[in-house]
C-alpha positions as CSV (number, residue, x, y, z in Angstrom):
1,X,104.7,136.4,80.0
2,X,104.4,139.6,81.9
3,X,104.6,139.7,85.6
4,X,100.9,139.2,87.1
5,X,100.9,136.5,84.6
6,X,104.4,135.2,86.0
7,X,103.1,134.8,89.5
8,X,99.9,133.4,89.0
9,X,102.1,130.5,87.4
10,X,104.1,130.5,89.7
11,X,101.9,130.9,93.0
12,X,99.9,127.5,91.2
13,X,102.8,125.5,90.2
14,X,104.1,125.8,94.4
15,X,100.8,125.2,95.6
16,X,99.9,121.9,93.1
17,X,103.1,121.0,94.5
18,X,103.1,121.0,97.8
19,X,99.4,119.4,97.6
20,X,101.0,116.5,96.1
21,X,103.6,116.0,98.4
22,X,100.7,116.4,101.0
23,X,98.6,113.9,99.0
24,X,101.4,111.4,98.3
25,X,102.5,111.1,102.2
26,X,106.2,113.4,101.5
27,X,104.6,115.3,103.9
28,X,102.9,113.3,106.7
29,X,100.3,114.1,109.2
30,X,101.6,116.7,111.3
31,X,104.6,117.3,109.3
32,X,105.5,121.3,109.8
33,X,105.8,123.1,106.8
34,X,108.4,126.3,107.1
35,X,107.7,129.4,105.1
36,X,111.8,129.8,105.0
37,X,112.8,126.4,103.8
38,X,110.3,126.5,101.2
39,X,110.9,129.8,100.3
40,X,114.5,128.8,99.9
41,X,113.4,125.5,97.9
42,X,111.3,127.3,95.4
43,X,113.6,130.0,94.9
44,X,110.9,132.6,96.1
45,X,110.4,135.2,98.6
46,X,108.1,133.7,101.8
47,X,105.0,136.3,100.8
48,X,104.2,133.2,97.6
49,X,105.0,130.3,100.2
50,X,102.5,132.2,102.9
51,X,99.7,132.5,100.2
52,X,99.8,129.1,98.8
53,X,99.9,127.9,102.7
54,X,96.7,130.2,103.6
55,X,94.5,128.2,100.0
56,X,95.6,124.8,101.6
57,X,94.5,125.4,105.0
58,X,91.3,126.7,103.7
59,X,91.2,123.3,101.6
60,X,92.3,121.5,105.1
61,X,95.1,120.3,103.9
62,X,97.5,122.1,106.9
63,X,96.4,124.3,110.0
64,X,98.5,127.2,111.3
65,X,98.9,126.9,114.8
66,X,100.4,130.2,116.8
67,X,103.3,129.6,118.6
68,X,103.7,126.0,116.9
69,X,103.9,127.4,112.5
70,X,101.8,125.7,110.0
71,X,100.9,121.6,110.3
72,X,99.8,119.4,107.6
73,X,96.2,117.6,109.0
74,X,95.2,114.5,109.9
75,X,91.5,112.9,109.1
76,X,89.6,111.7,111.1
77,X,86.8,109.3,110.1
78,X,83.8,110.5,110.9
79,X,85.0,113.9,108.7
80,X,86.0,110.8,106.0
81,X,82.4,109.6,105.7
82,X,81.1,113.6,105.5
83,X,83.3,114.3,102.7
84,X,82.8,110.8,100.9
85,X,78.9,111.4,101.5
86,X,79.1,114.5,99.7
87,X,81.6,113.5,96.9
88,X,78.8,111.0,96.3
89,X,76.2,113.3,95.9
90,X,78.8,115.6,93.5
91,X,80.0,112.7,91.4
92,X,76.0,111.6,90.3
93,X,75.3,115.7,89.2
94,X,78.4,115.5,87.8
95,X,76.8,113.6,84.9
96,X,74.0,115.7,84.9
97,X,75.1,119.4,85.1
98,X,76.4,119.9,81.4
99,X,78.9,117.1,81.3
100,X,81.6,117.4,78.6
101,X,82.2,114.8,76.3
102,X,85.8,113.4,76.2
103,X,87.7,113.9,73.1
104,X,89.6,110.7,71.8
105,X,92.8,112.2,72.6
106,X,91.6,112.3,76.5
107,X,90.1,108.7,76.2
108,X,93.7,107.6,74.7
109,X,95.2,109.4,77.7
110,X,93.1,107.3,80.2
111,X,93.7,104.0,78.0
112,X,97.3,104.5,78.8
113,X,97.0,105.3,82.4
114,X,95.2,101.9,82.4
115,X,98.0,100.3,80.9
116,X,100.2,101.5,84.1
117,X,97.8,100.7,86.2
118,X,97.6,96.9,84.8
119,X,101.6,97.0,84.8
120,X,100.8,97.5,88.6
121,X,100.2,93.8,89.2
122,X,103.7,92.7,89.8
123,X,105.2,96.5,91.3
124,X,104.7,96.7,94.8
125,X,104.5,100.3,95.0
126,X,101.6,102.2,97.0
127,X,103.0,105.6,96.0
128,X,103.4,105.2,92.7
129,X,99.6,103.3,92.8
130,X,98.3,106.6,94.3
131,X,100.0,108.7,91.8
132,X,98.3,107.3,89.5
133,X,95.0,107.4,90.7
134,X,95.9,111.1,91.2
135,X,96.5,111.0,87.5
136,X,93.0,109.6,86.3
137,X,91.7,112.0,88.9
138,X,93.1,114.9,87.2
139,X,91.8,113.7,83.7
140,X,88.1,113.3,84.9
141,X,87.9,116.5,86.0
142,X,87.7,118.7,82.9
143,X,84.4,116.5,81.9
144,X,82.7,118.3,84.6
145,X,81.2,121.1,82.6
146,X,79.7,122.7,85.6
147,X,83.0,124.9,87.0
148,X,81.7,125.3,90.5
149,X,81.1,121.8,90.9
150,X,84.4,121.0,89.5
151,X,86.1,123.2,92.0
152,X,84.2,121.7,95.2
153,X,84.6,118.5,93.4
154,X,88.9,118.8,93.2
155,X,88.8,120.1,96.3
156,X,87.3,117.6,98.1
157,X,88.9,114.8,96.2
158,X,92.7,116.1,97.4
159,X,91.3,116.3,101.0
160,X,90.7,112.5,101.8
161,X,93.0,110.9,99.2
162,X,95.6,110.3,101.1
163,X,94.3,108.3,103.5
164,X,93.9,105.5,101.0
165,X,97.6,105.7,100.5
166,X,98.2,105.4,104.3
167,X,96.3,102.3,104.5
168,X,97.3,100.7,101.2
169,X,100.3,98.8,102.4
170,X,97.8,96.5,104.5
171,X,95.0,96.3,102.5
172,X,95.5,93.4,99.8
173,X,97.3,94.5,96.6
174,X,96.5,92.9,94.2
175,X,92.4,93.8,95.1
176,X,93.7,97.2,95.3
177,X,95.1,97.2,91.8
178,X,92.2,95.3,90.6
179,X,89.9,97.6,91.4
180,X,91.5,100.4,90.4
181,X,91.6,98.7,86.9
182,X,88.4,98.1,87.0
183,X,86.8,101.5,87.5
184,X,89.2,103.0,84.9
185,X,88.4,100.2,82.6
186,X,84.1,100.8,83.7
187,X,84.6,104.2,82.9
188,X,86.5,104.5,79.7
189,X,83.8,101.9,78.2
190,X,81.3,104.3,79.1
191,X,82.9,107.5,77.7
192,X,83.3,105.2,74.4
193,X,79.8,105.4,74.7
194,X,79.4,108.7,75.6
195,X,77.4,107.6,78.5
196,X,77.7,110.7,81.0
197,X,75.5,109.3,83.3
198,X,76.9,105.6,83.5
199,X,80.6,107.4,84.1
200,X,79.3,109.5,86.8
201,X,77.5,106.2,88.3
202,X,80.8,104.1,88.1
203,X,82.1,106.7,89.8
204,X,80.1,106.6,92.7
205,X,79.9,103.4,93.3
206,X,83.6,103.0,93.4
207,X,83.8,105.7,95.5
208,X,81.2,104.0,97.6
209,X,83.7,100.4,97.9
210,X,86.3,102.8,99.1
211,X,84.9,104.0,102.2
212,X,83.8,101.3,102.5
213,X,87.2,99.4,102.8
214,X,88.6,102.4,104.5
215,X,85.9,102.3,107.1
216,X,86.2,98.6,107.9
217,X,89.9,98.8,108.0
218,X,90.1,102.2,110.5
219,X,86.9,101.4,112.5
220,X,87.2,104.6,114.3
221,X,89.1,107.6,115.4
222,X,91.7,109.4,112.7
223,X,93.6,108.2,109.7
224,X,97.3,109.2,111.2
C-alpha cells in the first residue's frame, strides 16, 4: 500500500469512526471533540483529525465554534422533517435511477441481520438496536446504482439517525423492534423478487412511520 493510498484509508477509517460514535450517542449533542486527544487516540498527527472534522461539519454532524473548538450538533425538528422530506423523495428514485440488483450473498447478509434483529425481542438494548439499523443501512446502499444519489442518500441518512436512538428508550420496544423486522423482512421479499421499485417503496413508507413517531413524540423544538 503506498502512502497516498495509506492515508486515504486511513483519513476514512477515523472519519467512519467518529460518525458512528456520533451516530450511536458516544458522542452526544454538544459533546466537544479535541483535535489532540484524538490525534493521540488514533495514533495520528492533528492535520488527519482536522480533515475528517472539516467533512463532518460539512455533513452537520459537528460545528466549529471560535473560541469554544469543534461541537457535535443537535437537530432540531423542523430541519428533521426537511431532511426526512427529501430522503423521501431520494429513497422512491432510488428504485428508479439504475438500481442494482442484490446478489444472493448480500440478500444472505440481510437475512442474518434479520435474525439479530428478531433476537432483539427479549435484549433491551437501544444501542445495539441502532447499530443494527446502521448495519442494514450500510447494505442498502450499494443497490443505489446512481453514485450521486447514493452519496446525498448516506449523507443524509447519518445526519438524523441518531435522533431515533435518543428517543428509543421511551418509545415502546417491542413496536420498535417490530417494525424494524418488518421493513427488513418487506424488503428482503422484494429483492427475492427483484422488485426495485417495491424495495424503494418499503423504504419510504417506513421512513414515513418514523417521522412520524419521532414527530409525535418531540412535538417541537430540538432532539437534544
Amino acid at each position: 500500500m503506498d502512502q497516498l493510498t495509506k492515508a486515504a484509508f486511513q483519513f476514512q477509517t477515523i472519519y467512519q469512526e467518529i460518525r458512528d460514535r456520533i451516530g450511536l450517542l458516544q458522542y452526544p449533542p454538544g459533546t466537544m471533540l479535541s483535535e489532540n486527544k484524538l490525534a493521540t487516540e488514533f495514533g495520528v498527527s492533528r492535520t488527519p483529525i482536522r480533515r475528517v472534522l472539516q467533512r463532518l461539519e460539512f455533513e452537520g454532524l459537528v460545528v466549529s465554534k471560535q473560541g469554544i473548538g469543534t461541537l457535535v450538533t443537535t437537530v432540531d425538528l423542523q430541519y428533521l422533517k426537511e431532511v426526512y422530506a427529501l430522503r423521501l423523495k431520494l429513497a422512491q428514485l432510488a428504485g428508479e435511477l439504475s438500481p442494482i440488483r442484490p446478489t444472493e450473498q448480500r440478500i444472505a447478509t440481510l437475512e442474518s441481520i434479520l435474525e439479530k434483529f428478531e433476537a432483539m425481542y427479549d435484549q433491551y438494548d437501544p444501542t445495539e438496536l441502532a447499530r443494527l439499523y446502521n448495519r442494514f443501512q450500510a447494505e442498502m446502499l450499494p443497490l443505489i446504482g446512481n453514485r450521486p444519489l447514493r452519496e446525498i442518500s448516506e449523507r443524509l441518512y447519518h445526519q438524523t439517525a441518531r435522533v431515533w436512538l435518543q428517543i428509543l428508550p421511551d418509545l415502546d420496544w417491542a413496536e420498535e423492534v417490530n417494525i424494524a423486522c418488518q421493513e427488513v423482512r418487506e424488503v428482503i421479499g422484494a429483492l427475492k423478487e427483484k422488485d426495485m421499485p417495491a424495495m424503494a417503496r418499503i423504504r419510504s413508507e417506513h421512513m414515513a412511520m418514523l417521522l412520524g413517531r419521532t414527530s409525535r413524540y418531540l412535538g417541537g423544538g430540538s432532539a437534544r
